[in-house]
C-alpha positions in Angstrom: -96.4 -2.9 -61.7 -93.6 -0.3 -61.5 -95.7 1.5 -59.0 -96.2 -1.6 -56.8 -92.8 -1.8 -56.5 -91.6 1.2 -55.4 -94.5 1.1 -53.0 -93.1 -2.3 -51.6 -89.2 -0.6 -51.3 -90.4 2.4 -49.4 -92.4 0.4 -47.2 -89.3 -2.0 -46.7 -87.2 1.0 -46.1 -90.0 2.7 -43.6 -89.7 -0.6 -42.0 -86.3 -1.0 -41.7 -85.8 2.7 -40.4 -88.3 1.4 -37.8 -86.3 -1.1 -36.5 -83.1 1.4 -36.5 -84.3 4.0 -35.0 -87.0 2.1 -32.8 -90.2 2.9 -32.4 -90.7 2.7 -28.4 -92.3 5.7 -27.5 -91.7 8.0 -24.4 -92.0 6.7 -21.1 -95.8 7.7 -19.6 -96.2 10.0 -16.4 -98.0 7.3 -14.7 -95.5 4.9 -13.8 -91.8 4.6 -13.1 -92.4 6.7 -9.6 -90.4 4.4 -7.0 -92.9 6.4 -4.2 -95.7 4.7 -5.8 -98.2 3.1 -3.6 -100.8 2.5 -6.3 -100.7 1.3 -9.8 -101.7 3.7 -12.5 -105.1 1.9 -14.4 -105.1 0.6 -18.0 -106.8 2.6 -20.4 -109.9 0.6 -21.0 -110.2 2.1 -25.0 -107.3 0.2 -25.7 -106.6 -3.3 -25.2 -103.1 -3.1 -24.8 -102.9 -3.4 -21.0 -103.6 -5.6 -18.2 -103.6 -5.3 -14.4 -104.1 -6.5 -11.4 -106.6 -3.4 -10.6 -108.6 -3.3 -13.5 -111.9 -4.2 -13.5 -112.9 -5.0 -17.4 -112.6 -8.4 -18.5 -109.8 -7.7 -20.9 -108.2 -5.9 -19.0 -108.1 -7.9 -15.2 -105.9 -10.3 -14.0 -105.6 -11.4 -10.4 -102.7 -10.1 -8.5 -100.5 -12.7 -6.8 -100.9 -13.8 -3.2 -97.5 -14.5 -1.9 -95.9 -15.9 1.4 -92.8 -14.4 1.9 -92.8 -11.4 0.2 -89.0 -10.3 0.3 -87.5 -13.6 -1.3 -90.5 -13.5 -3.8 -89.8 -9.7 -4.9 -85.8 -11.1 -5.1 -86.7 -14.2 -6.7 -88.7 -11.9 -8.9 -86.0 -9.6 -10.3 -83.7 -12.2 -10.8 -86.1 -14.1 -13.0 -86.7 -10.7 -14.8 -82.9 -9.7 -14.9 -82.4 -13.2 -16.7 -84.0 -12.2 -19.5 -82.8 -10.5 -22.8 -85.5 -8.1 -23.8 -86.1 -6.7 -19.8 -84.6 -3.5 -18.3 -84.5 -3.1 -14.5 -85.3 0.3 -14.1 -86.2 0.6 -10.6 -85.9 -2.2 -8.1 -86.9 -1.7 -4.7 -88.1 -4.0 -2.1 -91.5 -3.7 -2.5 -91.3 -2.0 -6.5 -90.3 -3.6 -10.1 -90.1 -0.9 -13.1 -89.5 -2.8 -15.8 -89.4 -1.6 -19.7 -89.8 -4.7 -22.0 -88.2 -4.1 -25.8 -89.4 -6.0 -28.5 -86.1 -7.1 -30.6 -87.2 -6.0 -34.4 -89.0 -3.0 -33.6 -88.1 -1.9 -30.0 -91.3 -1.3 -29.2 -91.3 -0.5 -25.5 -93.8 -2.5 -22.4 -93.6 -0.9 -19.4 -94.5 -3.5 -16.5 -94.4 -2.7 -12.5 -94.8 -4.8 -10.1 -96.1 -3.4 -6.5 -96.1 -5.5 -3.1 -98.9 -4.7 -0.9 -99.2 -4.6 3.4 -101.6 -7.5 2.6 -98.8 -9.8 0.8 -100.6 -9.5 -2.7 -98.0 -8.3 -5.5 -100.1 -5.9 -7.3 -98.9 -5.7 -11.7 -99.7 -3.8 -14.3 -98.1 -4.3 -17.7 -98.9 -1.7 -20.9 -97.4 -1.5 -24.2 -96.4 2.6 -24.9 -98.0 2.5 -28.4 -100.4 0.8 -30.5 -104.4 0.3 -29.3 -103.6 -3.8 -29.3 -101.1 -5.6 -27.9 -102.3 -8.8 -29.4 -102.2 -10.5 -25.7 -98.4 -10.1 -25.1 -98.8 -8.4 -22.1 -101.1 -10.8 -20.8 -98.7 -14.1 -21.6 -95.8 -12.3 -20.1 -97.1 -11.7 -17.1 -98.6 -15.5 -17.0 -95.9 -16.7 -17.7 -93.4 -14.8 -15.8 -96.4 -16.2 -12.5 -95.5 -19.8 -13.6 -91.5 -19.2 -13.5 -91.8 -17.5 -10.4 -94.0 -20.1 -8.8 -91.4 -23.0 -10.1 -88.5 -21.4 -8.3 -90.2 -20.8 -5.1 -90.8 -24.5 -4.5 
């Protein structure tokens, strides 16, 4: 019993160091490069990724067809700039660097956003550590589609 315990309060303090310290992981080679004219590809042994250029199931989502490409890439930051856990890191016209941090652990996302000659806006969104992301990439960048859409009518 005296064992379980002491088990539970270094795993609470491991924990809690965690969360202090955070637990986000470096930034990867592969994106953050405001030249970039291609989004890097989700590592398909780990299902902690989606993108617009993937081609496994998990992994694929369909990049957004836009009309006016300027005021959605503005309208895009804005939404993204309104909320808590997002840092801007590079915003160009056609380019969103994003790094998402979770609020207990600080895990980091990193999420681009790339608009195409073809007015498609091109995404990829990865968390920096872990094999599974439990679908929170996918969700955010659903849901960040809806909020956009809403605010363009």
């Amino acid at each position: 019993m005296k064992k379980l315990f002491v088990i539970s309060i270094v795993i609470i303090i491991v924990i809690g160091l965690s969360a202090l310290i955070g637990l986000g992981g470096s930034q990867p080679k592969n994106v953050g490069d405001a030249k970039v004219t291609s989004l890097a590809a989700c590592n398909e042994s780990k299902t902690n990724c989606v993108a617009s250029n993937a081609s496994t199931p998990y992994h694929a989502m369909e990049a957004w067809k836009v009309k006016d490409s300027l005021k959605t890439m503005t309208a895009l930051s804005k939404l993204i700039s309104e909320t808590p856990q997002a840092n801007i890191i590079i915003h160009k016209n056609n380019y969103l660097y994003i790094q998402y941090k979770s609020t207990f652990f600080k895990f980091i996302d990193d999420v681009e956003f790339l608009l195409t000659s073809n007015d498609l806006i091109q995404f990829r969104s990865a968390s920096r550590l872990g094999k599974k992301d439990f679908g929170v990439n996918r969700e955010r960048i659903n849901q960040l589609e809806i909020l956009l859409r809403k605010r363009l009518k």
